[in-house]
FIKOL-286428 format. One record per residue (C-alpha): y, z, x; residue number from 1. Coordinates in Angstrom, 2 decimals. Example, Ala and Ser with C-alpha at 12.3 -4.5 7.8 and 13.67 -1.06 7.14 Angstrom:
2
+---------+---------+---------+-----+
:      py :      pz :      px : seq :
+---------+---------+---------+-----+
:   -4.50 :    7.80 :   12.30 :   1 :
:   -1.06 :    7.14 :   13.67 :   2 :
+---------+---------+---------+-----+
***
This chain:
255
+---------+---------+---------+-----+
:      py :      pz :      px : seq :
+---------+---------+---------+-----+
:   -3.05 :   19.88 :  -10.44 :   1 :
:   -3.96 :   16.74 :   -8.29 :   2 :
:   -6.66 :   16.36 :   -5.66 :   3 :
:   -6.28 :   14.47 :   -2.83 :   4 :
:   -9.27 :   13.37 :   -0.59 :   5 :
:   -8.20 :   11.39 :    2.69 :   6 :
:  -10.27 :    7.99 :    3.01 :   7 :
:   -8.42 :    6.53 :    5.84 :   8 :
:   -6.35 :    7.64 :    8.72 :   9 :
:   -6.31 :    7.61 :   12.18 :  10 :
:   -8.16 :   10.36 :   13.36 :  11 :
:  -11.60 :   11.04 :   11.03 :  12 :
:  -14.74 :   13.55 :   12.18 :  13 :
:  -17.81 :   11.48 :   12.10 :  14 :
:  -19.43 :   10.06 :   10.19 :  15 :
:  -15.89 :    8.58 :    8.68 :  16 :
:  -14.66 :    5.50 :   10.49 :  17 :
:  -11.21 :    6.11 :   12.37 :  18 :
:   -8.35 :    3.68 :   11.81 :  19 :
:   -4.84 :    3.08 :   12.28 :  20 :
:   -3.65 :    3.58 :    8.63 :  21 :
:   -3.60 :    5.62 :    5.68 :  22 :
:   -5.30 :    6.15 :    2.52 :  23 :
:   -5.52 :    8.65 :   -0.23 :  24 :
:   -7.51 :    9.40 :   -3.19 :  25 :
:   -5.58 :   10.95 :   -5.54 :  26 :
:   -7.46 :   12.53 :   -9.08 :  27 :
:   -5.11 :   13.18 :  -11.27 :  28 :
:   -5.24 :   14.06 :  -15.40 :  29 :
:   -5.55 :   10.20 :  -15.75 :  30 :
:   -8.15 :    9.52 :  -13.31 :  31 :
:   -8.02 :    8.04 :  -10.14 :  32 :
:   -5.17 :    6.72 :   -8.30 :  33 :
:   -5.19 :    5.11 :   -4.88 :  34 :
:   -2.03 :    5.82 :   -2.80 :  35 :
:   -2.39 :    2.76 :   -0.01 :  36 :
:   -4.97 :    1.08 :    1.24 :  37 :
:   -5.43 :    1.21 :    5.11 :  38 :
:   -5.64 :   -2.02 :    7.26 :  39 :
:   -8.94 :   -2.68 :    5.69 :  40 :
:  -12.00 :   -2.11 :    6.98 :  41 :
:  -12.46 :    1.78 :    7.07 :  42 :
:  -11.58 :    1.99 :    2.86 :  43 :
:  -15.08 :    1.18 :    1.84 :  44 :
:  -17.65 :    2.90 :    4.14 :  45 :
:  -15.22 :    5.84 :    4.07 :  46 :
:  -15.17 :    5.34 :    0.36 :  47 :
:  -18.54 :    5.60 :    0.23 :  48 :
:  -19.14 :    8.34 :    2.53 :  49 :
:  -16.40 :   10.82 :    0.47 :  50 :
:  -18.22 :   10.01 :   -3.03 :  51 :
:  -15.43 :    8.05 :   -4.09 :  52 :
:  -16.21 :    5.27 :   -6.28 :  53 :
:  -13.24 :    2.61 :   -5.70 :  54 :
:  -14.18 :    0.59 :   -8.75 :  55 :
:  -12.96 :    3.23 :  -10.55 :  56 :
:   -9.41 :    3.31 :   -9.32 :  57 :
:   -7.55 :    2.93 :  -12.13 :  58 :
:   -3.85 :    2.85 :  -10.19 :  59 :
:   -2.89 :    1.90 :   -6.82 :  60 :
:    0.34 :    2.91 :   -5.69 :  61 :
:    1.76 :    1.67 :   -2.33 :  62 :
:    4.24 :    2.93 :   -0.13 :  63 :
:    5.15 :    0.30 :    1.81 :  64 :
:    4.38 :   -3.26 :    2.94 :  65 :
:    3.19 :   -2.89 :    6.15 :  66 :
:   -0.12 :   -4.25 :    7.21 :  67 :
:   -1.93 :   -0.59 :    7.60 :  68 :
:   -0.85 :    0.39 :    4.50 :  69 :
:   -1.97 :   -2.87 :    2.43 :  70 :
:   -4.26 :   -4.50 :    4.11 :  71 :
:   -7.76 :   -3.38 :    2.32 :  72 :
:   -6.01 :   -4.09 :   -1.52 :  73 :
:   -8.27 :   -7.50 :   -0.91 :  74 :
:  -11.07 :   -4.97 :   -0.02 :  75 :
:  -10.41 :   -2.95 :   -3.02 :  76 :
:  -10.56 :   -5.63 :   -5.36 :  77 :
:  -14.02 :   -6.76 :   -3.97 :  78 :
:  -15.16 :   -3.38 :   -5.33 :  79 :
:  -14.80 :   -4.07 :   -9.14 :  80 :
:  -11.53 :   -2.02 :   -9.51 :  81 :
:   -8.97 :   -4.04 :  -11.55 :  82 :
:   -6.06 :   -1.34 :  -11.32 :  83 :
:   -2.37 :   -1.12 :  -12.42 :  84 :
:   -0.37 :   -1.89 :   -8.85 :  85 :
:    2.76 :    0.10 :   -8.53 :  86 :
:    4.99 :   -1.07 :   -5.54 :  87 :
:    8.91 :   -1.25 :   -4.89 :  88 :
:   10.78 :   -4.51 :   -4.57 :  89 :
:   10.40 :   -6.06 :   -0.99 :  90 :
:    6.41 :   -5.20 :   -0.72 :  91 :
:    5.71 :   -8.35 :    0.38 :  92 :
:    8.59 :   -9.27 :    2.90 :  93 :
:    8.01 :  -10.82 :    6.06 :  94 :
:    8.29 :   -7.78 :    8.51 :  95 :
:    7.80 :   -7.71 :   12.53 :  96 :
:    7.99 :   -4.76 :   15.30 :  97 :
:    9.55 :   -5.43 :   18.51 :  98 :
:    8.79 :   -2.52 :   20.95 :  99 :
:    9.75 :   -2.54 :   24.31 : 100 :
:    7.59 :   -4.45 :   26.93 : 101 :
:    5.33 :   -5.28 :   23.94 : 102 :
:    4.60 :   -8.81 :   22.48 : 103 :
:    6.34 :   -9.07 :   19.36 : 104 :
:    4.03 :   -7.71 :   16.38 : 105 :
:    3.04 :   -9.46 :   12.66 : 106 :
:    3.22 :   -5.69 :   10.60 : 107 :
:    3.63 :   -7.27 :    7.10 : 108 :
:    1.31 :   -7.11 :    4.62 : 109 :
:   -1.90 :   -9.51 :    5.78 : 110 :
:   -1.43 :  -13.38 :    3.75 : 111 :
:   -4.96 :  -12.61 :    2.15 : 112 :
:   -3.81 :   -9.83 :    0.84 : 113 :
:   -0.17 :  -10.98 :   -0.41 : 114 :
:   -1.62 :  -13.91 :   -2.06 : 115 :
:   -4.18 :  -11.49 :   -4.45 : 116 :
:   -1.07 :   -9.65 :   -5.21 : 117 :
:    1.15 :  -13.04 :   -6.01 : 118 :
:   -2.13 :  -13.98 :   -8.13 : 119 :
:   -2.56 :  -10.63 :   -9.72 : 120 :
:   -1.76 :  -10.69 :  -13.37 : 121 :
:    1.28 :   -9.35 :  -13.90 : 122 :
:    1.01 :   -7.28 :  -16.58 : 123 :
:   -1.32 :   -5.01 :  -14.38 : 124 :
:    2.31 :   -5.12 :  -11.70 : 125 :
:    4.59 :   -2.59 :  -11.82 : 126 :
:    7.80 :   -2.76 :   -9.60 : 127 :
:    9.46 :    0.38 :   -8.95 : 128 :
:   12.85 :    0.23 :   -8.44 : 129 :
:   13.82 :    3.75 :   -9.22 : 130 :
:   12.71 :    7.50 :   -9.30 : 131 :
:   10.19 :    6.79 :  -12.40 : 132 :
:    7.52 :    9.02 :  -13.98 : 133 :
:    4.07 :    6.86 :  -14.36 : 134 :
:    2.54 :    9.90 :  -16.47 : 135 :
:    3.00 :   13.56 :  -17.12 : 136 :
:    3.85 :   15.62 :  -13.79 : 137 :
:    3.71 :   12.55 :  -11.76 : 138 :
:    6.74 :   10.67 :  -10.49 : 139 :
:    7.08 :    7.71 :   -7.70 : 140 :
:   10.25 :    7.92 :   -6.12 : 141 :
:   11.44 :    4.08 :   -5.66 : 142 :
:   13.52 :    3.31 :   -2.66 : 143 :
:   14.65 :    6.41 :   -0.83 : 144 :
:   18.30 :    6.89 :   -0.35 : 145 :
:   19.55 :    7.22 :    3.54 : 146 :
:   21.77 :    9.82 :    4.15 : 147 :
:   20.03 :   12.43 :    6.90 : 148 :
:   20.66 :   10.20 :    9.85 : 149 :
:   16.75 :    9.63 :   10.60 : 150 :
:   15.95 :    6.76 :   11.97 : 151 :
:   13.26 :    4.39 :   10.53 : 152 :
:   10.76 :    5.11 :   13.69 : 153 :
:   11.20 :    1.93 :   15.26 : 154 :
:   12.32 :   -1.16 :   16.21 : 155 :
:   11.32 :   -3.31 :   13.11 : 156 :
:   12.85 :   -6.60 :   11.76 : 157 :
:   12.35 :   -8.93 :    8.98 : 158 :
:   12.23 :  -12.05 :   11.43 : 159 :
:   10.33 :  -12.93 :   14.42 : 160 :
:   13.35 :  -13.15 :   16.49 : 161 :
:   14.39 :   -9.59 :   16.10 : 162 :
:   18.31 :  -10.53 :   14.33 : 163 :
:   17.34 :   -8.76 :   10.99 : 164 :
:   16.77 :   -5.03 :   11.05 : 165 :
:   14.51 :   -4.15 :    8.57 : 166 :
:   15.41 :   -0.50 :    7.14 : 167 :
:   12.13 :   -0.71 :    5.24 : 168 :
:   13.64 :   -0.19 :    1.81 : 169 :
:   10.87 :   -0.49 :   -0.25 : 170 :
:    9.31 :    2.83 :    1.04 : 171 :
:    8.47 :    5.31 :   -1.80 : 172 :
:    6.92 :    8.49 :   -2.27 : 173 :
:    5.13 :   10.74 :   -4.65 : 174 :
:    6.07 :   13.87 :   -6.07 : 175 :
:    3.66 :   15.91 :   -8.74 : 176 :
:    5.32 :   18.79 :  -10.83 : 177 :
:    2.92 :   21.02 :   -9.42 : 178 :
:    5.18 :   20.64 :   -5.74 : 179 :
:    3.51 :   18.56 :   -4.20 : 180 :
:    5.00 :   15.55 :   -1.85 : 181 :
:    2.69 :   12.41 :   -1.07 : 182 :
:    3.95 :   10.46 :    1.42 : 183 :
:    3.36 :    7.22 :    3.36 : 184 :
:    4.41 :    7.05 :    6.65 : 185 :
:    8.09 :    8.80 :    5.74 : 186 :
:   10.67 :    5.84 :    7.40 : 187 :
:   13.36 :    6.99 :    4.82 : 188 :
:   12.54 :   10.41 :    7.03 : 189 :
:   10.97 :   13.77 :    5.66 : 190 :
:   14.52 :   15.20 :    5.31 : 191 :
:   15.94 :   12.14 :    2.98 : 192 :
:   12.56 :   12.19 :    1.20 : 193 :
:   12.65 :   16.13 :    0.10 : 194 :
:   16.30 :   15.97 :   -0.43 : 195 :
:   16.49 :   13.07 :   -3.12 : 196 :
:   13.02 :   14.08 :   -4.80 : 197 :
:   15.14 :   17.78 :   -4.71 : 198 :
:   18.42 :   16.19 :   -6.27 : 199 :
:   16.57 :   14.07 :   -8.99 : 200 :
:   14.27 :   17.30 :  -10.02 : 201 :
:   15.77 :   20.29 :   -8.57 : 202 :
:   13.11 :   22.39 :  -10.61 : 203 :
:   10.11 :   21.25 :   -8.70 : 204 :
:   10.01 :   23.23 :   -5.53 : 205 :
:    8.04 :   21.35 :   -3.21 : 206 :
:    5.18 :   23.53 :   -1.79 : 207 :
:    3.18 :   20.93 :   -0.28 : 208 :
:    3.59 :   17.90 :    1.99 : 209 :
:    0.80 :   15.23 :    2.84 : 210 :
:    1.00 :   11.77 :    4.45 : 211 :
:    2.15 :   10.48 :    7.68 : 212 :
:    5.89 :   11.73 :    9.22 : 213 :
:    6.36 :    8.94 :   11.51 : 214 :
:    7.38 :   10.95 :   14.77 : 215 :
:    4.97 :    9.75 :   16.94 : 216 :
:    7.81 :    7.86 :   18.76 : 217 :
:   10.49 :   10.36 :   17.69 : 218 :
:   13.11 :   11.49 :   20.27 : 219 :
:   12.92 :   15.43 :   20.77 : 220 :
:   16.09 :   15.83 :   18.72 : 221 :
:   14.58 :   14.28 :   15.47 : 222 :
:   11.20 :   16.49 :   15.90 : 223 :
:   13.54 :   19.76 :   16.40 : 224 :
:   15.39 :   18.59 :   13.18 : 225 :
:   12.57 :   17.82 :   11.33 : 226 :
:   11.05 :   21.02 :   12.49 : 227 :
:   13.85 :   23.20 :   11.59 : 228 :
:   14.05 :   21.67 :    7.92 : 229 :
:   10.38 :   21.87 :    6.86 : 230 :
:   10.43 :   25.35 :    8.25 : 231 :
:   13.47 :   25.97 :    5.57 : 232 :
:   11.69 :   24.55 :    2.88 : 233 :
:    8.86 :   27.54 :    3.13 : 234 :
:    6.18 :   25.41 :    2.43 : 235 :
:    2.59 :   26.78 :    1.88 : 236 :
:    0.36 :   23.63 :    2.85 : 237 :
:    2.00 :   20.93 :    5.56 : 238 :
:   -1.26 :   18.04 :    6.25 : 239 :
:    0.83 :   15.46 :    8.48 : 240 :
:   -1.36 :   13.02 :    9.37 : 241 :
:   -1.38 :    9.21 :   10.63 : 242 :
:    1.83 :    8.13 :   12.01 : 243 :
:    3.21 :   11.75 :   13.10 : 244 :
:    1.53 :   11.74 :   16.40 : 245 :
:   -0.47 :   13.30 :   18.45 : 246 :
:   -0.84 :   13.34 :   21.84 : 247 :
:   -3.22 :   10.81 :   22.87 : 248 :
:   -0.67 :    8.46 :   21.19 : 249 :
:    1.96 :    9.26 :   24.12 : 250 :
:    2.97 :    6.02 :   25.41 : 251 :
:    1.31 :    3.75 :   22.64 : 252 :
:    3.17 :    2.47 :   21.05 : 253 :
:    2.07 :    1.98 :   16.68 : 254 :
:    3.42 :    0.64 :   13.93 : 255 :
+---------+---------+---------+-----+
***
């Protein structure tokens, strides 16, 4: 059974340092695995604080290129670890947000932190391009099929000028034989998410759900549908954190 310590996200009791992103230590039967690595400067201290020793992470595993997500893997490094990277294609793609009456926003992964992952040798790289187990009871997702009719959260584009949606493709999740879903900040949507981990391994029933749910700028309709279908799934532990909102994020806009 895997446990799962939160290092970063965006709300954290003191003495943990609060930041925009998300982070999760994840001990599993072959040791350590870091599932993203927040924008960067809450992963140590909070590290540190939680007892968890980052130079022993022996796997990161991230769930998307965006900039809180990635941006302490430089950070991470600096600690001694010298893990396996698991990522899907398009990690590193340039990627902007263009909110409304909002200057338009840099949300890719930082350039410090892409170049240490061009540089990183690449037998320690492993792309994910499809629902893959990486060891017993443990299986990363690879890009998310679309089919619900979520939305990706935002308005987000792969070029400054805003003519490229980006449908944030290379968003994966993971799911553990034991039922339970780790997820990032959920862009494919909660609904697509369960539903393909459900068609590829329709024996796992998921009983648990962690990791952001990206409704913090949801209209009501998608939080009433995403209500209504975690309530069908029956599920015994629901921690949505980071991105799903709360309400002192009313009216700020986040990536």
């Amino acid at each position: 059974m895997v446990q799962i310590k939160i290092i970063v996200n965006d709300v954290m009791g003191a003495p943990f340092v609060a930041e925009h992103g998300l982070s999760l230590a994840l001990y599993t039967q072959s040791g350590l695995t870091l599932f993203d690595t927040g924008q960067g400067a809450a992963l140590v201290p909070n590290a540190q604080t939680a007892g968890v020793d980052l130079s022993a992470v022996s796997r990161l595993i991230f769930s998307h290129g965006h900039y809180d997500h990635t941006g302490g893997f430089v950070a991470l490094l600096e600690q001694g670890a010298e893990p396996e990277v698991c990522f899907a294609p398009g990690l590193t793609d340039a990627r902007f947000s263009r909110h409304v009456n909002m200057p338009v926003k840099n949300i890719a992964i930082p350039d410090v932190c892409r170049r240490a992952l061009d540089a990183y040798p690449a037998e320690k790289k492993l792309v994910i391009s499809s629902f893959t187990e990486i060891e017993p009871g443990m299986f990363l997702t690879g890009p998310i099929p679309r089919i619900s009719g979520e939305d990706v959260g935002g308005p987000f584009f792969l070029d400054e000028a805003g003519t490229r949606p980006d449908p944030i493709a290379d968003e994966q999740a993971i799911l553990f034989d034991d039922g339970t879903l780790v997820v990032g900040c959920c862009h494919a949507g909660i609904i697509n998410t369960v539903r393909y981990c459900q068609s590829v391994k329709p024996e796992i029933r998921i009983r648990k759900i962690i990791g952001g749910l990206h409704l913090l700028n949801a209209s009501k309709e998608r939080v009433e549908q995403t209500k209504s279908f975690l309530d069908s799934l029956n599920l015994e532990e629901l921690t949505a954190i980071h991105c799903t909102g709360v309400a002192i994020n009313v009216g700020e806009p986040r990536v």
